[in-house]
N, C-alpha and C positions, 0 to 999 in steps of 0.2 A: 602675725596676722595671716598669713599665706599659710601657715602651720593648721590655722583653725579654721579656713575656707579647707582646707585639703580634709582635715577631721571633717569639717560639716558635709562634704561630697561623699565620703566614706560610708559616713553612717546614714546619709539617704540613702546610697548604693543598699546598707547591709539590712536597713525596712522593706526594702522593694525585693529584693533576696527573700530576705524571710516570710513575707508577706505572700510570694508566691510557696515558699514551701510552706506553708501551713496551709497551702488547699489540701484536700485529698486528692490522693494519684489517681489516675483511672485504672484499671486493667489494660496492662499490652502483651496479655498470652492469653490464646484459648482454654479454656476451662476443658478437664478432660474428665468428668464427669457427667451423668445426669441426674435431676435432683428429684428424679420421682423413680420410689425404690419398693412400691409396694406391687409384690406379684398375684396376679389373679388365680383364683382358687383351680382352675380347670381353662384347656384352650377353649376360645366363644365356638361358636357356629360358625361355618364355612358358605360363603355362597352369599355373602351380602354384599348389597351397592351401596358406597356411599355418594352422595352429587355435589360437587365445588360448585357454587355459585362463584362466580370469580372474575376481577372486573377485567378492562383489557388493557392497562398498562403493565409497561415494560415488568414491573418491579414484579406486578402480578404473576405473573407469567414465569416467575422464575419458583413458584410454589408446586406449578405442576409435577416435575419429575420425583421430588419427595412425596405430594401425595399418591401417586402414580403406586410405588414402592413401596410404601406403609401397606396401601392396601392388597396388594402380591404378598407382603409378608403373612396379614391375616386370611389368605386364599378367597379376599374378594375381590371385587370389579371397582374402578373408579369413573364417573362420569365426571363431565364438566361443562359450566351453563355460563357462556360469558357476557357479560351488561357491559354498556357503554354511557360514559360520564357517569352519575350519582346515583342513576336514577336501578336497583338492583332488582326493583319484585318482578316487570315479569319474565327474567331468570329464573328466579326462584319457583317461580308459578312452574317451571318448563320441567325443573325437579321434582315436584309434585306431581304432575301431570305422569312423567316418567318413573314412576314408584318405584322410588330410592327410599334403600331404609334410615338413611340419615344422612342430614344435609350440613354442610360446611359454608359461611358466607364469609366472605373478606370484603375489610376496607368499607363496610357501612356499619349503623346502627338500628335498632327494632323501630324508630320512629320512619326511615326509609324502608322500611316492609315489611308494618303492622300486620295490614293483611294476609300477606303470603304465611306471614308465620302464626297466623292462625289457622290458616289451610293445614299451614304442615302438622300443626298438633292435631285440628279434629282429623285427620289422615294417619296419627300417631307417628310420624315423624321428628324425632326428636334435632334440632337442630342447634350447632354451635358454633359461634363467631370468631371472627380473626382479627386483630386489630380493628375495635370499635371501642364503645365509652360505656357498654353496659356493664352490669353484673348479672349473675346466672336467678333462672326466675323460671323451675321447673314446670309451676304451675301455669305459664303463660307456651312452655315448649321450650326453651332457650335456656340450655345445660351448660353456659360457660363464655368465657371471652377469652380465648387464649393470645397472648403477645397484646391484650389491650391497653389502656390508658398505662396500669402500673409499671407495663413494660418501657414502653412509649418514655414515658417519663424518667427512669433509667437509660434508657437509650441518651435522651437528653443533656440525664445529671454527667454521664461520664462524658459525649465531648467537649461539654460545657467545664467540665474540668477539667481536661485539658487545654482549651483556650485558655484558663484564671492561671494557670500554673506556666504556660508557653511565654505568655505575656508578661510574664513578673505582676499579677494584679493589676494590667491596665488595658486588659481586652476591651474594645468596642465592637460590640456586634451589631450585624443586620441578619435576622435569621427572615428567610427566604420560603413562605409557604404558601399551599392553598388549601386553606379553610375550609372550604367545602367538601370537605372529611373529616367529619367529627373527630377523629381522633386526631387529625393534623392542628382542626381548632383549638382543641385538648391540648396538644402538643406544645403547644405554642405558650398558652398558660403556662403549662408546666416548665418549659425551657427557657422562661423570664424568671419565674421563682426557684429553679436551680442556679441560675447564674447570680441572681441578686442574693442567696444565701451562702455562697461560699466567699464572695467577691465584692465587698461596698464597694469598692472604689473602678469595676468593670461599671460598663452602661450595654442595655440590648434594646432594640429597635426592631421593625417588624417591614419590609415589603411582600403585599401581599399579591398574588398572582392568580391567574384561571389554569383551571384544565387547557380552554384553548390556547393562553399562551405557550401551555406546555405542550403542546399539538402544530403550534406554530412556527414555533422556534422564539416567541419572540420574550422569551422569560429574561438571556444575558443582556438587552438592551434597555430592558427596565432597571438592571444590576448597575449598570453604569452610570444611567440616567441618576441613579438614587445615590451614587459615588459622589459624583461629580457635584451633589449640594449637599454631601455628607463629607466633607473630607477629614473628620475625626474616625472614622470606621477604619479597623484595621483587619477587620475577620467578617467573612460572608460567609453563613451559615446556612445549609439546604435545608430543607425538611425530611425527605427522602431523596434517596441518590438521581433517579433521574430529573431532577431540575438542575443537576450539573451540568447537564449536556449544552457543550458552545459558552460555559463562562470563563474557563480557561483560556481561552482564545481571545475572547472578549476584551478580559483584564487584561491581557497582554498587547492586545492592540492598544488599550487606553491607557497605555503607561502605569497600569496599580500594579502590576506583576509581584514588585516590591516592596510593594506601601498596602499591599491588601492581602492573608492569608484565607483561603477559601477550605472550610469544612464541611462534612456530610452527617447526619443522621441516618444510620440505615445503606450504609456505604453500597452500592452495586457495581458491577466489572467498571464503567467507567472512572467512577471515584477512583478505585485501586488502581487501573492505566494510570490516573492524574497524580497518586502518591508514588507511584515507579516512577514516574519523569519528573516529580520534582513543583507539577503544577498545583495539586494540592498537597495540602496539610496534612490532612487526618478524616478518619471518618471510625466508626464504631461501625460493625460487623451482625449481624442479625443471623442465626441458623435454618438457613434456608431450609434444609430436608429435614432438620430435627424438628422445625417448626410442626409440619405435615402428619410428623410419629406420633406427635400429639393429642393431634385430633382423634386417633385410631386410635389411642391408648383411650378415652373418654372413650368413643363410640364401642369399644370390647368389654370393658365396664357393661356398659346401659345393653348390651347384647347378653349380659350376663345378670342382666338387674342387679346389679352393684350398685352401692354408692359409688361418687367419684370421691376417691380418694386421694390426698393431696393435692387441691385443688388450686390450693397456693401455689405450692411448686410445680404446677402443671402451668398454669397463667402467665408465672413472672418467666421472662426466656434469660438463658443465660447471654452474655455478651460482650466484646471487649475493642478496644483502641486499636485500629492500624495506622502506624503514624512515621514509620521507614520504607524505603525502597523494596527491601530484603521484605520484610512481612508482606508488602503487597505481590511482589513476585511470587512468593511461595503459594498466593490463593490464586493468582492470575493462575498458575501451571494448572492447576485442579480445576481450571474453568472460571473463575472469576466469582467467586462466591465462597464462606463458611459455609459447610455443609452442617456443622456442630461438633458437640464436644467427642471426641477420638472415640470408636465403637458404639455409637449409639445407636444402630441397627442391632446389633448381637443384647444389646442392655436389651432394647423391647420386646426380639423375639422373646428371651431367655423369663420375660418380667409374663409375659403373655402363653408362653410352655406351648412356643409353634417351631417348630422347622422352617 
């Protein structure tokens, strides 16, 4: 009898085993590649502006020094037009105004500034997004979404499999967003139906939060609040890295330190601090400055009346899991961010035939 309680323990052990190995792994090494290989016939023109529309959070703000650089590489100018909370057109309007030959907007979608991006086309400004929900739609002005939904949703699938895989098959999550960015809304979709496909037997759940909570501080005290009548939740999932900020401290004050795993989408320097000490998990990594090479490889294109080629592998970003001490110190020494995959400045001059 004891022989077949010890068999029956076994072989529950060796389902919950297998069951976590048969997720997919995520990536836990940078990609040292880039996936757009096609070189332009002749370098563009010299001497053009292009304008960031660009909101004012943290996460934002880390896109300047790559755009900055892209466009030093093709011997233009970079402007940059910064909106607060949602609301992006009249930013964009300020780009227009400022006759920029092409405009860059992050973190909204064409229904938050219809109008602006009709200005920009009848002004022939051709413009393309950063993380939003659209697809490209020439004839409206709007040449692309680079790092949008498909991205987004990638971002998702892999920490999300890490959680299915950490947990042996019994992740409970609370993924941690604010909606009021379409792509985050988007996100959220997408980060329920990657965890419910790799994982029946995970559960995700949703607290939703404001901008001004994240303005306030007051995002880890709804984390708690939402603990404290959730106590099957074993993993808190951000949306993006800075709704991290104070939940580390948070958890630890209210005793989940151990009973709660905290992960990022979109990991930023403090996520990485929280995986060197131990306070978080894991988070996936976004290419900060490759992101930026991007846009400029589309805008050299349209400078050269190109199609955009590879539009796919221009869109999907490459990305992968930090989820050790060692990996997060190696990004903290470089400033707390992936820049991308290894020489991807030399790939785009070399692809673009600039110095």
């Amino acid at each position: 009898m004891i022989g077949g309680v010890i068999l029956l323990l076994l072989s529950a052990g060796a389902i919950a085993v297998a069951a976590g190995a048969a997720i997919p792994a995520p990536p836990t090494t940078p990609p040292t590649k880039i996936p757009i290989t096609s070189p332009l016939p002749k370098a563009p023109p010299s001497g053009k502006t292009a304008g960031y529309v660009i909101c004012n959070l943290p996460t934002c703000a880390l896109f300047m020094p790559g755009y900055k650089a892209a466009a030093a590489a093709l011997h233009w100018k970079a402007k940059f037009f910064v909106y607060t909370g949602t609301d992006p057109q009249p930013a964009m309007f300020q780009a227009i105004q400022a006759h920029v030959n092409y405009i860059s907007i992050t973190g909204a979608s064409v229904a938050q500034f219809k109008n602006a991006l009709a200005a920009a086309k009848k002004a022939n400004i051709p413009v393309i997004e950063q993380s939003a929900t659209d697809t490209a739609n020439p004839k409206a002005g709007l040449y692309g979404d680079i790092g949008g939904s498909p991205t987004y949703g990638r971002y998702t699938q892999v920490v999300d499999q890490w959680m299915a895989r950490d947990s042996g098959g019994k992740a409970n999550v609370v993924f941690v967003n604010i909606p009021d960015f379409p792509i985050l809304a988007t996100g959220e979709k997408q980060a329920r139906a990657n965890l419910a496909a790799i994982c029946s037997s995970c559960t995700f759940d949703t607290l939703e939060v404001t901008v001004n909570d994240l303005g306030s501080g007051g995002v880890p005290s709804k984390v708690i609040a939402y603990l404290q009548t959730h106590p099957e939740v074993n993993y808190v999932e951000v949306s993006f890295g800075d709704l991290i900020t104070g939940i580390p401290e948070a958890l630890k004050g209210a005793g989940f330190s151990g009973k709660v795993k905290l992960t990022s989408v979109s990991a930023t320097q403090p996520v990485l601090k929280g995986i060197a000490d131990g306070s978080v998990a894991a988070g996936n990594v976004q290419p900060q400055g490759y992101f930026e090479w991007v846009h400029f490889d589309r805008f050299a294109r349209l400078a050269l009346h190109l199609p955009l080629a590879q539009q796919t592998q221009a869109e999907l970003l490459p990305t992968y899991v930090v989820d050790t001490a060692d990996a997060a110190n190696a990004l903290l020494a470089k400033g707390g961010v992936w820049d991308g995959p290894a020489g991807y400045p030399a790939a785009f001059k070399k692809l673009w035939r600039v110095k």
